[in-house]
N, C-alpha and C positions, 0 to 999 in steps of 0.2 A: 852700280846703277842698274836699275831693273829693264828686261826690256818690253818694248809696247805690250799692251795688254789688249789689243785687238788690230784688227786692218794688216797690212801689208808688213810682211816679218822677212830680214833679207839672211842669207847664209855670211855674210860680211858679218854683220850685228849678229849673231852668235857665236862666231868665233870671237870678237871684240870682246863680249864679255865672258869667255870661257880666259880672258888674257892672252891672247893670241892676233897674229896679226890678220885685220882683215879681208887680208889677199892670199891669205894660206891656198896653198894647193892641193889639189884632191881631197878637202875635204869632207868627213865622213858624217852622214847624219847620225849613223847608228853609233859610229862612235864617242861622238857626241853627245848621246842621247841616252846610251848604257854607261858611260862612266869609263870608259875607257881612255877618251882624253882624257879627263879629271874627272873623279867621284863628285857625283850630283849635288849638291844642298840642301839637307832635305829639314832645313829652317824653313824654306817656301813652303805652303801649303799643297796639298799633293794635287789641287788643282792647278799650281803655276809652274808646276817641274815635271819634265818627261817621264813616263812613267818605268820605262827603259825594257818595254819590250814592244816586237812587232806588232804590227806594222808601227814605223817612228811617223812622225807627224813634224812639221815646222810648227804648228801651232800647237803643238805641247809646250813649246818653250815659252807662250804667251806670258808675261807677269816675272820670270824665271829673274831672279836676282842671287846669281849666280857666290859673289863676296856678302851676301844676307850672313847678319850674325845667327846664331843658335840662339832659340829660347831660353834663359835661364830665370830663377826665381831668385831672392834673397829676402830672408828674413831676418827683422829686430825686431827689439823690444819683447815682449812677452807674447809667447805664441803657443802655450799652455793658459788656457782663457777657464777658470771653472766659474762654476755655476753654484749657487747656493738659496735655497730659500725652502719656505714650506709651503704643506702640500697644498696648491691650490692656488699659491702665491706666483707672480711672475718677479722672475729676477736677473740680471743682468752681470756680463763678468765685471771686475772693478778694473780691467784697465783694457787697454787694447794692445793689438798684435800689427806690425806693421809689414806689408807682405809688397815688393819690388820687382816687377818683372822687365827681362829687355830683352831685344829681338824678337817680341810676342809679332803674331798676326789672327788675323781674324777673330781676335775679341777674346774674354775671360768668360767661363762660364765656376760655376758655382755647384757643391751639392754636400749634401749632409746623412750621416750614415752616425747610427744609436747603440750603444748594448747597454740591456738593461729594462727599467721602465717601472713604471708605468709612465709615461711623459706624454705632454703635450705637443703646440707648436713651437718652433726654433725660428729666431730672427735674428737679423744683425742688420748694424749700422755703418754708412762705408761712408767716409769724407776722403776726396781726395788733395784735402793740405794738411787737417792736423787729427787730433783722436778726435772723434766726433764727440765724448764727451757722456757724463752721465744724462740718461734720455734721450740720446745718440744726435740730437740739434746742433751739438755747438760746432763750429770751424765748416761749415758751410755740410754737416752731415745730412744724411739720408732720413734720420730716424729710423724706429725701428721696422727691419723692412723683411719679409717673407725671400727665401732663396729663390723663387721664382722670379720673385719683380724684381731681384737684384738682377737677375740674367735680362732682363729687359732694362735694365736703367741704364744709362751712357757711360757709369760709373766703372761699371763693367761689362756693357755691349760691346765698348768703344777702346778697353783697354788694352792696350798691348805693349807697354811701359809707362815707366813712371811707380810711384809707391800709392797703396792706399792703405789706409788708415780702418780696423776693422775691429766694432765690439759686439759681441754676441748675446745675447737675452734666450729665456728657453720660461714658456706658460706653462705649468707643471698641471695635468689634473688626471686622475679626480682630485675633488679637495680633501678625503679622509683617506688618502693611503699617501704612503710612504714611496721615494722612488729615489733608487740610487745608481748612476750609470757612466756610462760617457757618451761623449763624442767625436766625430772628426770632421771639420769642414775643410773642405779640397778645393782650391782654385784651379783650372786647368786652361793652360794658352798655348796653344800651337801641339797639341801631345803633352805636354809639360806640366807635372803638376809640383804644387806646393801645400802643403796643409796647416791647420789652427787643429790644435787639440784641447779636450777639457775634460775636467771630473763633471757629472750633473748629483748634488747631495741635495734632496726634498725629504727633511727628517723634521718630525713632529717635535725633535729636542731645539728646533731652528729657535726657539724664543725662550732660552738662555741666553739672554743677552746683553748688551752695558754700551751704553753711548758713546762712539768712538772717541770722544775730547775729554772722557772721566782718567784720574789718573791711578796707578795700580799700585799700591806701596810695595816698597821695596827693602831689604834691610835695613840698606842708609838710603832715605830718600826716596822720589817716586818716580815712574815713568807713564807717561801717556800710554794707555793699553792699543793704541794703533802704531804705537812705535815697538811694541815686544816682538818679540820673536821666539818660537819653541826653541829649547834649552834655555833660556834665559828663567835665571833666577827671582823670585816673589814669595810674600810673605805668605803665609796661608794659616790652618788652626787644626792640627792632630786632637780629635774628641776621643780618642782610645787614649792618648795622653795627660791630655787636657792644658795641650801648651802650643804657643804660639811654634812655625818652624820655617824655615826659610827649604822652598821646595822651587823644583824645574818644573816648567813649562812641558806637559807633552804634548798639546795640542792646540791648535787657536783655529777659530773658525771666524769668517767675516761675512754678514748677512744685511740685508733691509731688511728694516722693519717701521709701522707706520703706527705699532701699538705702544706706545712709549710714555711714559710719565716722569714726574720730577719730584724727587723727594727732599722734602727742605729740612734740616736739621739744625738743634742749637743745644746748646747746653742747660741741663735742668741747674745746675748750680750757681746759674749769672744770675746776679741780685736784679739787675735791669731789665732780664725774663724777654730781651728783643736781639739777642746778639744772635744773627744768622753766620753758622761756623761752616758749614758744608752741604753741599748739595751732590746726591747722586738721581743720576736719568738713565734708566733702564725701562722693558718692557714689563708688563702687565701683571705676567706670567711667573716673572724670574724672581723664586723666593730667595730674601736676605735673613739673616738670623740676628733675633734678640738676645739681648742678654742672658735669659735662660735658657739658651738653645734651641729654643720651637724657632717655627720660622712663619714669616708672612710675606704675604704680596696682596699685589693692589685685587687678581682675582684668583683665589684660591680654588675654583672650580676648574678653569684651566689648567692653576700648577698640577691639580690633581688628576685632570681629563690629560692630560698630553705626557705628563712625565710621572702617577702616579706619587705625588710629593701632597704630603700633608701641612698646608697652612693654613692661617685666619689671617685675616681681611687687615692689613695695614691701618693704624690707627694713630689721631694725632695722639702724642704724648707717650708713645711707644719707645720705650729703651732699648737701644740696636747694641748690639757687641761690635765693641770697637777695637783696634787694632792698641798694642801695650796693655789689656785689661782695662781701659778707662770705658767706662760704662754712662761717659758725658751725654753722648749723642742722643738726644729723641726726636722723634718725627713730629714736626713745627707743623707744618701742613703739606700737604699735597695740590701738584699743579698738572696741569696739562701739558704735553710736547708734541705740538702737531707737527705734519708733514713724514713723509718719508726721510731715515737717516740708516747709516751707518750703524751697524755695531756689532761687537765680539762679545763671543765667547772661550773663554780658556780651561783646560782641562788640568787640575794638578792630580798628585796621587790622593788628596784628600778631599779631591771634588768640589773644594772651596780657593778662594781668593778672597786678599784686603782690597775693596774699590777704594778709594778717599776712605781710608781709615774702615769703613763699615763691612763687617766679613757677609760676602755673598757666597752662595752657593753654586758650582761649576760644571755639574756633571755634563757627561759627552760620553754616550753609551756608547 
């Protein structure tokens, strides 16, 4: 129990709470005050504990909570937060990091430290019940909020235990360069700190990319490409071969993107010429390949301006290369996919993957 923090302070009530009785005799202030009865607390802030040299003062002890725990932190969940998007792009990490302090006093502050760049602003979102969520609104969050106005929010002016809930976003610019870095955000309460780390990747290769709910064939069978994981084996297409091969995963990258289309496909050989077989949803940019190996996408000046990739313009009745050599699949028509979503990109050694059957192209320089 701490004691008063102003007005009338007795030598009883300090021995009391040093655990002593408060009729001690010859009691010392100095030694009281240096640590000679018992080493000081120095969980109290250095304005509520003696400072332990001359001249000693009774009202140093002002606030002194003497059995005060120690500051500590505790971290789950994910607390390596990256960052991905292109240049120009603002993008946010996909989950959050959950950061627990106790014995804190006199509030959290916040700060963020970069290598690398070229980068923009850095924000995060702080709820203190659950992950605030993509857009950082949901479970009563902040949104996305500048490290300053977090040091002024209650969320963490005010915190000195308890967990909070924290996702990070980073506004990349300029919009034509490239920037790859990190970072580190540091909570700090009472001296104590705890930190969130992350990659920051703004690469112009950001839109290679594939709708996160398309699914990625597999020798036997398929798997959702937001359920793969590097080494994880996929189908792919050796052109120095000229045969299909089941190759590992080296790489996966997860981005927003809000440039997205829908490709509808069917078979040229159904007599009823209306059987829609499969659909993939990818962005704008990302060529897939036909059957005689050239490739298209919906804007071939992009694939060409950003990754140096030679296509023509997606066309209905266009025959895609399909997975087993069947050469069924043509492009029915073309849709629209608005809104921001989810999506990867996978790197094999042959720089392609099967989406739904239709071999796309993977590169990840």
């Amino acid at each position: 129990m701490a004691l008063t923090s102003s007005g009338e302070i007795k030598m009883s009530e300090i021995n009391t709470e040093f655990g002593r009785s408060s009729t001690t005799t010859n009691s010392s202030l100095e030694d009281l005050s240096d640590g000679t009865v018992a080493t000081i607390n120095t969980a109290n802030d250095s304005a509520d504990r003696p400072d332990g040299s001359a001249p000693h003062a009774m009202t140093e002890f002002y606030s002194y909570d003497h059995d005060l725990s120690s500051t500590s932190w505790s971290t789950s969940n994910n607390t390596n937060l990256h960052l991905n998007g292109d240049p120009g792009d603002t993008d946010e990490s996909n989950s959050d990091a959950q950061m627990t302090v106790t014995g804190g006093s006199g509030g959290t502050s916040c700060s963020v430290t970069t290598t690398g760049g070229p980068f923009g602003s850095f924000k995060l979102a702080i709820s203190a019940t659950e992950d605030p969520g993509s857009g950082g609104g949901s479970n009563s969050g902040t949104g996305f909020i500048s490290t300053t106005a977090a040091n002024s929010n209650s969320v963490f002016s005010n915190h000195n235990s308890g967990t909070r809930y924290i996702r990070t976003q980073w506004a990349h610019s300029p919009s034509n360069k490239d920037g790859t870095g990190a970072y580190t955000l540091t909570l700090t309460n009472n001296g104590v700190s705890a930190t969130i780390t992350g990659n920051i990747d703004f690469s112009l290769l950001g839109g290679f990319c594939i709708y996160e709910h398309i699914p990625v064939n597999l020798k036997d069978g398929t798997a959702i490409i937001h359920d793969l994981n590097v080494g994880d084996m996929i189908m792919s297409y050796n052109w120095s071969t000229n045969q299909e091969e089941e190759v590992e995963i080296q790489e996966i990258k997860k981005i927003t993107h809000e440039n997205l289309y829908k490709i509808i496909l069917s078979d040229p050989n159904d007599e009823t010429d209306g059987e829609e077989l499969k659909e993939l949803i990818l962005t704008s940019d990302h060529p897939i390949y036909k059957q005689d190996g050239n490739m298209v996408s919906q804007d071939p000046g992009l694939s060409k301006s950003n990754y140096d990739l030679d296509a023509t313009e997606v066309q209905p009745n266009d025959l895609l290369k399909m997975l087993n050599g069947k050469y069924y699949a043509n492009v029915h028509r073309l849709e629209g996919f608005p809104k921001k979503h989810w999506t990867y990109t996978i790197k094999t050694k042959n720089n392609n993957f099967y989406a739904n059957g239709v071999l796309v192209n993977s590169e990840i320089s």
